[in-house]
N, C-alpha and C positions, 0 to 999 in steps of 0.2 A: 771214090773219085768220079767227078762227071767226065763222061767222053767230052772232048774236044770241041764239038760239031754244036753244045749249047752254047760254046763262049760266047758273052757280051763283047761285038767288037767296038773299040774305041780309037777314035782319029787324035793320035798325039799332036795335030799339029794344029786344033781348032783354036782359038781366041787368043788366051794368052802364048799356045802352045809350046810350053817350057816344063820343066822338069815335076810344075806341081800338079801335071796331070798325073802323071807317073804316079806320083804318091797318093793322090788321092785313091784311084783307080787301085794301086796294087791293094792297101790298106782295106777298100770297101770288099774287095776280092777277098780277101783274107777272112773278114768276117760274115759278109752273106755266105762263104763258100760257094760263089760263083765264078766258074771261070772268064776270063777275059783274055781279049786277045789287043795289044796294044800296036795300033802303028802309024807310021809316020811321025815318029818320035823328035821331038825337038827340031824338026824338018826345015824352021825357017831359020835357026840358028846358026852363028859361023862356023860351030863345029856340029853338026848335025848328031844327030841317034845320042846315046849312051854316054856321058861321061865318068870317071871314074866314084864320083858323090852320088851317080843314080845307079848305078850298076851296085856300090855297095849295098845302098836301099835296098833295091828289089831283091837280094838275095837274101838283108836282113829278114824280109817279110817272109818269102819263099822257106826261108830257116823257122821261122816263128809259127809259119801254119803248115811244118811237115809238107810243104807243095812242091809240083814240079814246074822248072824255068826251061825256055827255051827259049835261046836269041837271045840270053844273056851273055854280050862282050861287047868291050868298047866300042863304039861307033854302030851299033846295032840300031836301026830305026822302026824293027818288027820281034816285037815279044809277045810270048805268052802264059800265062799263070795260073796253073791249076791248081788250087788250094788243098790242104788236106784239115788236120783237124790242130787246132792252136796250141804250142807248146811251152806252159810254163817253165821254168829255171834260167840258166845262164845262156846268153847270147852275145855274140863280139860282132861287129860291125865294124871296120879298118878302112878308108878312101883309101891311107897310102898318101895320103894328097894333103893339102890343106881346105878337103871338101868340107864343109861343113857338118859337125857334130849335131847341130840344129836342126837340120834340113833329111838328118836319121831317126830324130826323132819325132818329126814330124809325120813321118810312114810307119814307125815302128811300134809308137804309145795307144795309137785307138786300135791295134791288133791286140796289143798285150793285157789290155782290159777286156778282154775276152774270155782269156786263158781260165785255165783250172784252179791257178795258185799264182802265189806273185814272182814277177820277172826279174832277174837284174840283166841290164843291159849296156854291153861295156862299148862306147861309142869312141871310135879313136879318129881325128882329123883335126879341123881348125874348129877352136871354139869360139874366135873371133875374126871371123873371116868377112868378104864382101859379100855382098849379091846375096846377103842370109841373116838371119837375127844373129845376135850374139849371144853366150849361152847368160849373159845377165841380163837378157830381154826374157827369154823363157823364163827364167827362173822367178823375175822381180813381175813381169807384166801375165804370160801367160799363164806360168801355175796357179795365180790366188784366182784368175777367170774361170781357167779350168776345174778348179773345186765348184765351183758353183752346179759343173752340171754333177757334181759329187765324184770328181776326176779325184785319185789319189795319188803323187809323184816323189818321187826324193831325188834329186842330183847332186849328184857327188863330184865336185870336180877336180880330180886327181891330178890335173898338168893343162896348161894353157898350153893352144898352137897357133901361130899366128901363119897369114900366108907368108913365102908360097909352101913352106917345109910343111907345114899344119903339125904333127906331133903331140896336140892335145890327143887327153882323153877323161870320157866324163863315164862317172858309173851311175844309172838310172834304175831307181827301183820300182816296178808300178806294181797296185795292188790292182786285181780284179774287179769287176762292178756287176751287178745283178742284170743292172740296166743303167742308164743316165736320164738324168732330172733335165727338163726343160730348164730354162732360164729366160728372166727376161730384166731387162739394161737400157731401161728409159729415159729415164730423169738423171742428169749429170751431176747435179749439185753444182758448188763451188769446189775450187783447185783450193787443196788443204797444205799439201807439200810438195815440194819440189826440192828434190836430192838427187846424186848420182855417183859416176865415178869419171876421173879420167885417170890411164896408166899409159906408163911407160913399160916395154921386157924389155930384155938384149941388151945391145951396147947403146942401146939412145938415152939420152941426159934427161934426166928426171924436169928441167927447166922445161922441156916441151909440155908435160903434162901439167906445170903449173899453168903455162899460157894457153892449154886449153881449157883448162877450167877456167881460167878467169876472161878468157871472151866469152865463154858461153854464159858465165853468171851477168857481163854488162849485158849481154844481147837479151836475155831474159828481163830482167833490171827496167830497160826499155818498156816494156810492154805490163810487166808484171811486179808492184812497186808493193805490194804490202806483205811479200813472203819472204821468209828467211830464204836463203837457195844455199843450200850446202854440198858442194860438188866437190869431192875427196881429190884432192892429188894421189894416185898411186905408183911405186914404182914393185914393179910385180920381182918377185925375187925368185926362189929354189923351185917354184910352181909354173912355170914357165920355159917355152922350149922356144929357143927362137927370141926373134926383134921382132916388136908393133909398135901401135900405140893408136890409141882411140878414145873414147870418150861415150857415156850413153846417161843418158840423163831423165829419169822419171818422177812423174807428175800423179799424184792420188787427189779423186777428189771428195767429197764430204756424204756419197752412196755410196762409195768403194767401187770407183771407178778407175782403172789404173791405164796410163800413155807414157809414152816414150819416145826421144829423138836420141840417135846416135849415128857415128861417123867414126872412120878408122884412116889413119895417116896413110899419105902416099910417098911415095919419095918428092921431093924437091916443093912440095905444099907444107906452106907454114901453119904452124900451131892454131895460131889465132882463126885462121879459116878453117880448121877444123872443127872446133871448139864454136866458132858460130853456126856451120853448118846445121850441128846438131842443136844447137839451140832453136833456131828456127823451125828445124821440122818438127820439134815438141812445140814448138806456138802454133803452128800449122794445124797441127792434129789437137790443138785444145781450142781453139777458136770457132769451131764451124758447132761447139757443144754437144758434139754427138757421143756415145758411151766408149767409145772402143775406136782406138788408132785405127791408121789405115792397112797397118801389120797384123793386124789382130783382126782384123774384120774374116780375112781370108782363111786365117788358122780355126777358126770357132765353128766355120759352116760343117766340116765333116760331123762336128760333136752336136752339131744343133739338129742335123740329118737322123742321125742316131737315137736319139733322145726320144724317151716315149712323151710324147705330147705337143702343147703348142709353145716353141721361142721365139722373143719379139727380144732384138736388139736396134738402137739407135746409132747412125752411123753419120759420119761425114759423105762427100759423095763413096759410091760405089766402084771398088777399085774390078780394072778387068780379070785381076788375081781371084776377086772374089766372084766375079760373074763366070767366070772355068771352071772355081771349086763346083758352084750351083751347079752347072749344066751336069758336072761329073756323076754329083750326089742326087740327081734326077734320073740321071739314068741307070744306076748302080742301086738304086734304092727306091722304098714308095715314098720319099719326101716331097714333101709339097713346099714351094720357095713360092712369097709374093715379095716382091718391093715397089714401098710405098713413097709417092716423094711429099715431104713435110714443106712448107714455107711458113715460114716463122714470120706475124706483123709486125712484130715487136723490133726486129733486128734486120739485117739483111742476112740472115743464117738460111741456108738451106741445110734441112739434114734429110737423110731415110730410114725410112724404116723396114727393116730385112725380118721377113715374117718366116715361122717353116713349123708347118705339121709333120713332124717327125715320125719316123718309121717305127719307133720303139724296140730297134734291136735289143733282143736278150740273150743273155751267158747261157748255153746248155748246161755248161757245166758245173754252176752254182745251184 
């Protein structure tokens, strides 16, 4: 264990200053085995420090690299995490909440590809919660990106949880990696298909999920005339804890490019505005032709950081999500981040391009 007195300290409350510094930061900790010291934690937030989705985080990691936590509890705005050495097998991670299942795995998967052997990781909370992917965003958008850098995942998902009860839980199994493969996500092709899902749990009538799939398939329709669009009505059954109901709809295109718009009901908001919502923000994020939504852009930097060599992704603009991960994975790593701005004659498209000499982290233990 390093003494204390190396830690990397890190200001939780810079740019975007939310919960994905936390993760980035506890994750790169886990792996360099450096310690860090986090604070001013979500400081600009209505409930500032710790909530019960980051607090489970940080202990999943802390559990995952045998480390020690300090200042982990609710409301805490100053932690610190001293790494120890990464542990394969069984790991549980609980909010308790309807914290996001997603937003666990997002701190917990670039640790566990470290490990000695592979992990399972049993993540209990909302798997279709706000403010967080949904876990058929990771599953359909992020896992087939994350193969690329030779990421290997399984998700299992044993029970949906919707807010506010959450009561999902999802079983993840990751394989180890030597190292991870650059990647590069240039050229977008054309948009090949377009499918998705909307569901109903609980006591809500299955007629909402048909009216959001079929706003979302005119609002698409509108813009996008020569694809079939097939958006499943579902009404989730015995896998399900809790009332929701949502919609997420993704777009592949002819590189293996993969986007997605989604949106989850609120009380007293009708179907049809849901159902467009999410339609739009899949045209949103396929229009500007860049490789990778605006949700994905954020999630790939840690992996692109890591990655022995040079990755070059194509983006729409540059979310502040993604310009926090950078700062993090610059200072937590020797990655080297450029972004480049593209202006296209041909169109009025701006896109960029997110460069990064990557650190080339390796597994001791392989």
């Amino acid at each position: 264990m390093k003494m204390d007195s190396t830690a990397v300290e890190i200001d939780g409350s810079v740019m975007e200053g939310g919960g994905q510094i936390l993760r980035v930061s506890a994750a790169l900790s886990c792996i360099s085995g450096s310690s860090i010291k986090i604070m001013k934690i979500r400081a600009g937030r209505s409930t500032p420090g710790l909530r019960p989705q980051h607090l489970s985080g940080l202990q999943l990691v802390s559990d995952l690299c045998s480390g020690s936590l300090q200042g982990a509890t609710i409301g805490s705005t100053d932690i610190s995490l001293t790494p120890g050495k990464i542990r394969s097998g069984n790991h549980t991670a609980d909010t308790q909440t309807a914290g996001s299942v997603c937003l666990l795995l997002q701190v917990a998967l670039p640790c566990a590809l470290f490990a000695d052997a592979s992990s399972q990781l049993c993540l209990k909370g909302g798997t279709n919660a706000e403010m967080a992917p949904q876990i058929d965003y990771t599953i359909k958008v992020l896992k087939p990106i994350l193969e690329k850098f030779g990421v290997n995942f399984d998700c299992d998902i044993r029970m949906r949880g919707y807010y506010p009860k959450g009561g999902g839980e999802v079983l993840v199994t990751v394989n180890p990696v030597k190292e991870l493969q650059p990647i590069t996500m240039m050229e977008r092709g054309n948009i090949t298909k377009i499918y998705g899902r909307a569901f109903v749990a609980g006591v809500l009538p299955f007629k909402l999920a048909k009216d959001m799939s079929a706003a979302a398939v005119r609002t698409i329709r509108k813009e996008i005339k020569d694809l079939y669009i097939n958006i499943q009505a579902l009404q989730e059954k015995e896998k399900a804890c809790g009332s929701g109901n949502g919609i997420i709809i993704i777009a592949e295109s002819s590189t293996g490019c993969v986007f997605a718009g989604s949106a989850l009901g609120k009380k007293g908001v009708y179907a049809d505005k849901i159902g467009i919502e999410a339609a739009e923000m899949l045209l949103r994020n396929i229009r500007h032709n860049g490789c990778v939504d605006e949700f994905l852009q954020d999630q790939l930097i840690i992996f692109m950081a890591l990655a022995k060599g040079r990755s070059r992704i194509r983006t729409g603009a540059v979310t502040l999500h993604t310009q926090t991960a950078i700062h993090i994975a610059e200072q937590l790593t020797q990655a080297k981040f450029t972004i480049t701005k593209c202006e296209d004659e041909l169109s009025s498209n701006v896109t960029f391009i997110i460069e990064c000499e990557g650190s080339g982290a390796t597994n001791p233990h392989l």
